[in-house]
C-alpha positions in Angstrom: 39.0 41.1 5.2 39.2 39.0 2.2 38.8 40.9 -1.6 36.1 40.0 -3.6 38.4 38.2 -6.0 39.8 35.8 -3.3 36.2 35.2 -1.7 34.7 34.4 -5.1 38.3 31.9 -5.7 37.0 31.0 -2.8 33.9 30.0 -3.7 34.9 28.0 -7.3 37.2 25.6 -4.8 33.9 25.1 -2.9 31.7 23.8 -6.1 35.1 21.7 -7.2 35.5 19.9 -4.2 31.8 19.5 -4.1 31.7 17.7 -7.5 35.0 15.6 -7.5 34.9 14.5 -3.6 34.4 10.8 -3.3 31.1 10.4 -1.2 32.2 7.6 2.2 29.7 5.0 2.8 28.8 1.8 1.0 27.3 1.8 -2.0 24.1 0.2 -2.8 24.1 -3.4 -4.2 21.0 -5.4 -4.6 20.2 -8.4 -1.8 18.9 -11.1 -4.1 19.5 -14.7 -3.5 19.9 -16.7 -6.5 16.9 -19.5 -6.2 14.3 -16.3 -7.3 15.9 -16.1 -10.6 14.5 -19.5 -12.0 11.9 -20.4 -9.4 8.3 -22.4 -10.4 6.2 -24.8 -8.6 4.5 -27.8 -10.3 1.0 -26.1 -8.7 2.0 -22.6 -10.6 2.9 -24.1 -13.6 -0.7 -26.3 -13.8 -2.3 -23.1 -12.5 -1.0 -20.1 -14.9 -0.7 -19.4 -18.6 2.2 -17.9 -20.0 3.0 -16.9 -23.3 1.2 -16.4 -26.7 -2.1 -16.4 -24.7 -0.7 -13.9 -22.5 -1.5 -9.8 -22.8 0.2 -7.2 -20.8 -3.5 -6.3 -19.7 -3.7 -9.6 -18.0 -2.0 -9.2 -15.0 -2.3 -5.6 -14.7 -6.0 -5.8 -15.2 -6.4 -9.7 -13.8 -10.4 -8.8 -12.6 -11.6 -8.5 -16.0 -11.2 -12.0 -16.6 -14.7 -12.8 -14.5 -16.3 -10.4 -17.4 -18.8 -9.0 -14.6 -19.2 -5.3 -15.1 -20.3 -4.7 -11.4 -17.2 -5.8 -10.4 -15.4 -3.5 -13.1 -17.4 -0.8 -11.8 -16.6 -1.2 -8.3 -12.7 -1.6 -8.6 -13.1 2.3 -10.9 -15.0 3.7 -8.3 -12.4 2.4 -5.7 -9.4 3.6 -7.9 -10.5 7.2 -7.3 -12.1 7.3 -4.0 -10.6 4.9 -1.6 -9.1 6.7 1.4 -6.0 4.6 1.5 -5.2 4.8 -1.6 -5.6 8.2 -1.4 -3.5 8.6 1.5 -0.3 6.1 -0.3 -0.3 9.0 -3.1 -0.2 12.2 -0.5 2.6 10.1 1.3 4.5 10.7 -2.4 4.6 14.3 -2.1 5.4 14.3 1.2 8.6 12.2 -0.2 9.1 14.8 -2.4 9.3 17.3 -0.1 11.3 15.7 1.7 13.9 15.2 -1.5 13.8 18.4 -2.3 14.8 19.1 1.9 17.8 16.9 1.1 18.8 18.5 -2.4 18.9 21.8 -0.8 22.0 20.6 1.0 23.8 21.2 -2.5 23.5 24.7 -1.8 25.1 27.2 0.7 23.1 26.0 4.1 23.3 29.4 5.8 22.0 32.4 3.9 20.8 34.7 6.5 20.2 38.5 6.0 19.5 40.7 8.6 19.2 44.3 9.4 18.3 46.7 12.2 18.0 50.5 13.6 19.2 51.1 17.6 18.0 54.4 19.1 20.2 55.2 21.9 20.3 57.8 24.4 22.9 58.3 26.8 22.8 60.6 29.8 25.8 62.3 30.6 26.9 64.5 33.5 29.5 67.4 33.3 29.3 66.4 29.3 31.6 69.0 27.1 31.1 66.7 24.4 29.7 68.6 20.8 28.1 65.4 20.1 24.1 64.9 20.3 23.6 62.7 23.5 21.0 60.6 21.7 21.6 59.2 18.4 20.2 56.1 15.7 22.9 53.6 14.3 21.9 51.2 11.2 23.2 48.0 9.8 22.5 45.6 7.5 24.1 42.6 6.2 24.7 39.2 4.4 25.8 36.4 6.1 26.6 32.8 3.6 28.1 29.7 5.6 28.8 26.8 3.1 30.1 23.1 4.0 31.7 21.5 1.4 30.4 17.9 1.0 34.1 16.3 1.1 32.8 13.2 2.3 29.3 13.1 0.6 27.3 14.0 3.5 25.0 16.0 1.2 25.3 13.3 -1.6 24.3 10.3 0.3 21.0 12.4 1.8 20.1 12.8 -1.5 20.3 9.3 -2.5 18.6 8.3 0.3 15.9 10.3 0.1 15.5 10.0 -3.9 15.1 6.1 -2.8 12.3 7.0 0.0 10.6 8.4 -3.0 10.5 5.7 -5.5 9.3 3.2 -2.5 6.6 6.0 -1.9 5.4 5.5 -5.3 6.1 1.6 -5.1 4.1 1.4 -1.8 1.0 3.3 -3.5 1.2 0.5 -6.5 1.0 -2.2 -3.8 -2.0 -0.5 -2.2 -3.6 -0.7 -5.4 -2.7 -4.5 -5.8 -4.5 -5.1 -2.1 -7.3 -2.8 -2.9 -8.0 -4.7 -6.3 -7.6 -8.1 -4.5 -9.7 -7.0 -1.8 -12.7 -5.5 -4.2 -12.9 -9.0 -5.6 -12.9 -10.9 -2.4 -15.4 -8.9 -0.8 -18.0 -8.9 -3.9 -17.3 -12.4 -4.4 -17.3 -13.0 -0.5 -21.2 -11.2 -1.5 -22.0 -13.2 -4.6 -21.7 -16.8 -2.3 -23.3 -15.4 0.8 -26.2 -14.7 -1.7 -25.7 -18.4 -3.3 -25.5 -20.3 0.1 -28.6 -18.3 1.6 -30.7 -19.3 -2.1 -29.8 -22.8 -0.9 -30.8 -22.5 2.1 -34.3 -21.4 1.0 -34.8 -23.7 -1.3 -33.7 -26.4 1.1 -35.4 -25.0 4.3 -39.1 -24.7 1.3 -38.2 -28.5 0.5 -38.1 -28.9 4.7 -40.9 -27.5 5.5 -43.1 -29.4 3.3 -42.0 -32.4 4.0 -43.4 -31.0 7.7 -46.7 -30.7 6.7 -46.8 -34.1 5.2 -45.3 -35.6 8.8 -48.0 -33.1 10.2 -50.9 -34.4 8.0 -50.0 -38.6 8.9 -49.9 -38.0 12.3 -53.2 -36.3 12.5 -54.3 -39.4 10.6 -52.6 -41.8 12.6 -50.4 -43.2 10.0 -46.9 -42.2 11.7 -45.4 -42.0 15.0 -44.5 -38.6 16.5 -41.2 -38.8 16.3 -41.3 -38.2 12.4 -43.0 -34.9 12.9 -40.1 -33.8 15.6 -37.4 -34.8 13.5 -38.9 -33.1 10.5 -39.4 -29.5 12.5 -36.1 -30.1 13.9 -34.4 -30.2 10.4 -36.1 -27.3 8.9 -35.6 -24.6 11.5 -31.8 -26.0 11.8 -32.1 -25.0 8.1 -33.8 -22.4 8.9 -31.6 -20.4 11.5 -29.2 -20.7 9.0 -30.6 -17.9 6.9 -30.2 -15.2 9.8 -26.5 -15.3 9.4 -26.0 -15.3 5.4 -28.5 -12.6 5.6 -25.7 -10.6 8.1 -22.9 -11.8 6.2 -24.5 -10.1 2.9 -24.8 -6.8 4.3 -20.9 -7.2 6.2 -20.1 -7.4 2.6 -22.0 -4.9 1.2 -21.1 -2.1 3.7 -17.7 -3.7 2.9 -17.7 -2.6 -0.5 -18.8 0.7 0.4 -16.0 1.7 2.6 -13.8 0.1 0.0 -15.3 2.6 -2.8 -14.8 5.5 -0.1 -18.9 5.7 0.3 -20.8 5.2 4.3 -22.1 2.1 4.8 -25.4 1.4 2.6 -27.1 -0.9 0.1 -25.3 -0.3 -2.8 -28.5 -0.3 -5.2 -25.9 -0.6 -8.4 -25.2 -3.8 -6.5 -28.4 -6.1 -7.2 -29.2 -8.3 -4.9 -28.8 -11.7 -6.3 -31.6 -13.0 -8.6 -34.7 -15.8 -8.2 -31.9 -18.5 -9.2 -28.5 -19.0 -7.0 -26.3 -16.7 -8.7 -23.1 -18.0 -10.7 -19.7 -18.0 -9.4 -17.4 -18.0 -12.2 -14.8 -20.8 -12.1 -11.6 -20.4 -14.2 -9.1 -22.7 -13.9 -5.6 -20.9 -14.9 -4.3 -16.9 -14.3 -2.9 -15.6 -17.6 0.3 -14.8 -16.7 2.5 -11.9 -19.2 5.7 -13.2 -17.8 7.4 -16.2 -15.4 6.6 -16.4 -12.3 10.1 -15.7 -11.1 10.2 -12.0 -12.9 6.5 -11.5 -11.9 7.8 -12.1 -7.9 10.7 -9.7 -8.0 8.9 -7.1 -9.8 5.9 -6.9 -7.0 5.6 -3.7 -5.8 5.9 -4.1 -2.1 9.2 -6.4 -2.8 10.4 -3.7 -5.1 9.4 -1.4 -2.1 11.7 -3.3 0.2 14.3 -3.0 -2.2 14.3 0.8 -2.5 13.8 1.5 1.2 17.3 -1.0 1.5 18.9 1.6 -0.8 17.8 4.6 1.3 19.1 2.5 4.4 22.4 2.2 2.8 23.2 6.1 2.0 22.4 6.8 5.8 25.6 4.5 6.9 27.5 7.5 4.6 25.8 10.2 6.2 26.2 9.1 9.1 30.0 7.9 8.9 31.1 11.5 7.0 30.4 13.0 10.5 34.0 11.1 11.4 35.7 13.9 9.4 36.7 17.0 9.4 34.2 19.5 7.4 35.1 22.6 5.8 32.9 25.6 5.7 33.2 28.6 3.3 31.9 31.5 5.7 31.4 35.4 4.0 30.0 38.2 5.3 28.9 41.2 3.2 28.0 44.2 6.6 27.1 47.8 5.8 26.6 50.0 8.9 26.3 53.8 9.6 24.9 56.5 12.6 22.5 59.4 12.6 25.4 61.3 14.3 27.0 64.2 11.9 30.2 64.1 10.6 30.4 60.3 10.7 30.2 58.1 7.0 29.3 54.7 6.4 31.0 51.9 6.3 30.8 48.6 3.9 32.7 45.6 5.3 33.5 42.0 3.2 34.3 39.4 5.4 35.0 35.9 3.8 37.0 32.7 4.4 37.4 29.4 5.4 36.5 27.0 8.7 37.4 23.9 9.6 35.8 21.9 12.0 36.7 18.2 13.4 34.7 17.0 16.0 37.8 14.6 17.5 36.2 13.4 21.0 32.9 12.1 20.5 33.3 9.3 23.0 32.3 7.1 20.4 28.8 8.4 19.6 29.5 9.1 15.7 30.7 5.5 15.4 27.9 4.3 17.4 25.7 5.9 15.1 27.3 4.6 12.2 26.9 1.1 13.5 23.0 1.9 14.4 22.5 2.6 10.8 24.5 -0.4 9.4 22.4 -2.8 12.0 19.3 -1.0 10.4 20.4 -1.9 6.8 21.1 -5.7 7.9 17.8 -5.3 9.1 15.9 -4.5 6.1 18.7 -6.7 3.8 17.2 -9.8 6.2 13.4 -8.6 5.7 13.6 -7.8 1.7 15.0 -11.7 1.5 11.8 -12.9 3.7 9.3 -10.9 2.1 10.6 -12.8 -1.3 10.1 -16.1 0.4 7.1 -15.1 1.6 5.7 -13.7 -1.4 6.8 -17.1 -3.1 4.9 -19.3 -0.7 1.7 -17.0 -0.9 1.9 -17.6 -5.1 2.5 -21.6 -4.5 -0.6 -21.6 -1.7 -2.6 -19.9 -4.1 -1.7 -22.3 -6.8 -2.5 -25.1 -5.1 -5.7 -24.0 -3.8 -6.6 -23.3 -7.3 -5.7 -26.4 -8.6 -7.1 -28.6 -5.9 -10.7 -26.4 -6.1 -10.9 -27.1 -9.9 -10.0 -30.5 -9.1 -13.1 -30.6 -6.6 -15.7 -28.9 -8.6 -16.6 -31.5 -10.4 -16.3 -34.2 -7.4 -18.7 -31.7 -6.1 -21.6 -30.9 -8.9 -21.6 -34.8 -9.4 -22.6 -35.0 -6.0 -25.3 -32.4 -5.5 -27.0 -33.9 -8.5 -26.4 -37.2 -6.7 -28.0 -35.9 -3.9 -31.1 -34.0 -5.4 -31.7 -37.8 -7.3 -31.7 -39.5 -4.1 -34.2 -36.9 -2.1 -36.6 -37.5 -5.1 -36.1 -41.2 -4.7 -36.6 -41.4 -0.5 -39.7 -39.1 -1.2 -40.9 -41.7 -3.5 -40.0 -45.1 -1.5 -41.2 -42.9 2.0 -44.8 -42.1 0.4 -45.3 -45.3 -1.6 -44.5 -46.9 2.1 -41.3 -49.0 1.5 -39.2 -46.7 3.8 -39.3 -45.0 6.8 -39.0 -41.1 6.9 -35.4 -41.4 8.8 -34.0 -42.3 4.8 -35.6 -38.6 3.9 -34.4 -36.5 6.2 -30.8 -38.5 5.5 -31.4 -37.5 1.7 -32.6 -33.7 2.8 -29.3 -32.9 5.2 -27.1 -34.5 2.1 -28.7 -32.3 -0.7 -28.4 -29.2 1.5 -24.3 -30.1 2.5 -23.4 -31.2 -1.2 -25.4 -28.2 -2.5 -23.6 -26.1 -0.1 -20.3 -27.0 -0.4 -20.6 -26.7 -3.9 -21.1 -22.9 -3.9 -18.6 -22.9 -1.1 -15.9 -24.9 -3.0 -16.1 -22.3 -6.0 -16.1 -19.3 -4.1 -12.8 -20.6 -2.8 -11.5 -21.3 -6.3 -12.5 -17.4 -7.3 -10.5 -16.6 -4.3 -7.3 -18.4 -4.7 -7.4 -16.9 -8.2 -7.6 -13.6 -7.0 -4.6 -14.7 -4.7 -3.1 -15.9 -7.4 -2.8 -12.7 -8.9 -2.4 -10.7 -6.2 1.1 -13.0 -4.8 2.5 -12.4 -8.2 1.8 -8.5 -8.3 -0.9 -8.5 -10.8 -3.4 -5.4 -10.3 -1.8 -2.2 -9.6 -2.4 -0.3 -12.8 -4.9 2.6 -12.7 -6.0 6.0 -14.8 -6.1 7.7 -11.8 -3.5 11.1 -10.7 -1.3 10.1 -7.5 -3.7 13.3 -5.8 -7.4 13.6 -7.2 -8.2 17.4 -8.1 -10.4 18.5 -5.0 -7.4 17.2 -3.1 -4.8 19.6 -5.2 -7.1 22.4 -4.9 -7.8 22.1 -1.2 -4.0 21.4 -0.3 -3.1 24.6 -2.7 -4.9 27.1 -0.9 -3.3 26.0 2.4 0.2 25.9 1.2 2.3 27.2 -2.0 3.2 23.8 -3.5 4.2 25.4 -6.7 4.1 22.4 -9.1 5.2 19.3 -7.2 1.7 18.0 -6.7 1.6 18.0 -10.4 2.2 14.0 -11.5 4.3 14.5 -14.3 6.7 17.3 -12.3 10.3 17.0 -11.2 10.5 16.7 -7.7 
């Protein structure tokens, strides 16, 4: 039995060697290849502004450029009910539970009190004995085991699993750069189903009177047949068409809703689009608040990578401090005593140390070691391909910017070429100088070039928003990591104490 001034001696080496132990392991040092650092593309430099123009807002609020207050609305409503975004903030307390599992490993890891009361009651034969045949005995004690992290065992855990935790919150900021991107897509994705089924109305009107006129001459013997088939043919082609903008307008709408964290409906503060096609912004360049190469490496789901290497690494030291020996501090503080009379109590303190050295393994510790190194490699190769990746996604959506402006006004020049042209077969077909084949010619042109005119600026809207999205733009919101009916409901589950509080320590 150890005094209590040797057990608490004792106890001072334990918290020494736990503070000046070297942890084992590699330490974490950032995977980055040199081309990111001064990386541009001629398409990203024609497609992005960058500098005095610039705001912080820009990126981080990229959708109020199109200045459409439906779509602001949406992207709030989104910010505070979308289930997956929901769920990326509930995965950052569950990471820092989990860091506070791995700080606890600071601390003595057994602390186990126990007590107890044994009735016992002995039959004996021929017994002379003074002494009560049937009897209680007590006890109660303390028992503290301690390793000392020699190696960093402890250390590294808590490294790793203070990384796991900033990727959480990383991996909730890149949900919100998807969800924003994906607001936009689907309400502009709405806004041209709208403009390509106005067109088709309009054409499919234009088609159908040009059918009665056929109708009318051949009735009156003035045309052939084959005028009138041609005619119907062309208008319910156009026609059928409307069917399927029609269900692409609702896929989007009940799109949005699920987005917004609502059931599928109509969305009524959503109007349906108006009398006239309605107007799909086209902007030609994103405002950028910094370079393109800083704007890539600070993306959220690449700084996500990063992190989640630097959990990776710490796990090669956990796992390679299970090679040594480890040293426990073990104390016992025991108090016991019996119901029979004349006997006292006693109080016992037990205390000392234990080594422990786990020397045939048959290589499974190193094994796992190299497991967890092949895992790091793994993730060091992935980070480096998710830059590249990221890159070409910002370059694609350059280009298609750049190439849809370039088209826009190849393509307005052309509808209003084509809309002259039906007026002037109309004219030359009733006047007699033309046959009808010339008008149906100029009707299928004026419905393509009209077509792919809305078409061709949706996709510029688009590649903007990919645009912004490649480069990381979008993840900034008012809104708590977990909403208030989702604190409440999770505090009268499970004591919590204040970790699901944003601004807490975890």
């Amino acid at each position: 039995m150890l005094p209590v001034d040797s057990l608490r001696r004792l106890l001072l080496m334990g918290v020494v060697c736990l503070t000046a132990c070297k942890a084992v392991g590699p330490d974490f040092e950032p995977q980055r290849e040199s081309w990111p650092g001064t990386w541009t593309t001629a398409a990203l430099a024609q497609a992005s502004a960058q500098g005095a123009e610039a705001t912080h807002q820009d990126t981080r609020g990229w959708w109020r450029v199109f200045g459409d207050p439906a779509l602001d609305a949406l992207i709030a409503e989104a910010d505070q009910y979308n289930a997956g975004l929901r769920i990326a903030g509930l995965r950052i307390m569950e990471a820092r539970a989990q860091l506070g599992i791995a700080r606890s490993g600071r601390y003595p890891q057994v602390q186990v009190a126990t007590a107890d009361a044994l009735y016992q009651n002995r039959r004996q034969f021929n017994n002379t004995s003074p002494l009560p045949s049937s009897f209680w005995q007590y006890s109660a004690g303390v028992n503290i085991g301690w390793e000392l992290d020699f190696w960093g065992k402890f250390s590294r855990a808590i490294e790793s699993a203070d990384a796991a935790y900033f990727a959480a919150q990383a991996n909730r900021e890149d949900v919100l750069v998807l969800l924003h991107a994906q607001v936009a897509e689907t309400y502009y994705a709405l806004r041209v189903a709208e403009a390509r089924l106005r067109i088709a109305g309009d054409n499919a009107r234009i088609q159908r009177r040009s059918l009665e006129i056929t109708e009318r001459l051949f009735k009156g013997g003035e045309t052939d047949e084959l005028d009138v088939q041609q005619a119907r043919t062309q208008y319910l082609g156009t026609l059928s068409s409307i069917p399927d903008f029609e269900g692409q307008i609702a896929r989007s709408r009940n799109a949005l809703a699920v987005l917004v964290g609502r059931p599928p409906n109509p969305m009524p503060e959503v109007p349906a689009a108006a009398r006239q096609p309605p107007a799909i912004p086209l902007i030609d360049k994103a405002v950028l608040d910094d370079v393109p190469a800083n704007l890539l490496l600070r993306r959220p789901d690449i700084r996500a990578a990063e992190l989640l290497i630097a959990a990776q690494s710490a796990q090669i030291g956990v796992a390679l401090a299970d090679l040594y020996p480890s040293l426990t501090l073990l104390g016992s503080l025991i108090w016991s005593a019996t119901s029979l009379p004349g006997s006292g109590s006693t109080l016992a303190l037990i205390g000392g140390p234990s080594l422990t050295w786990n020397i045939f393994d048959h290589g499974r510790i190193r094994n796992t070691v190299r497991v967890q190194d092949a895992r790091l490699q793994q993730l060091i190769v992935a980070y480096q391909d998710d830059v590249r990746q990221a890159a070409r996604e910002a370059d694609d959506a350059a280009t298609g910017l750049v190439k849809s402006v370039e088209r826009d006004g190849i393509l307005r020049d052309a509808s209003q070429g084509a809309e002259r042209a039906l007026v002037l077969a109309n004219t030359l077909y009733r006047e007699g100088y033309t046959n009808f084949e010339r008008v149906l010619d100029a009707q299928r042109a004026l419905a393509v070039q009209q077509d792919a005119y809305v078409v061709n600026r949706g996709n510029a809207v688009s590649d903007l928003i990919a645009l912004y999205k490649a480069l990381g733009g979008g993840w900034d919101t008012d809104q708590p990591w977990v909403d208030d009916a989702t604190r409440r409901q999770m505090q009268q589950r499970t004591d919590w104490g204040g970790l699901l509080d944003e601004g807490a320590q975890p």
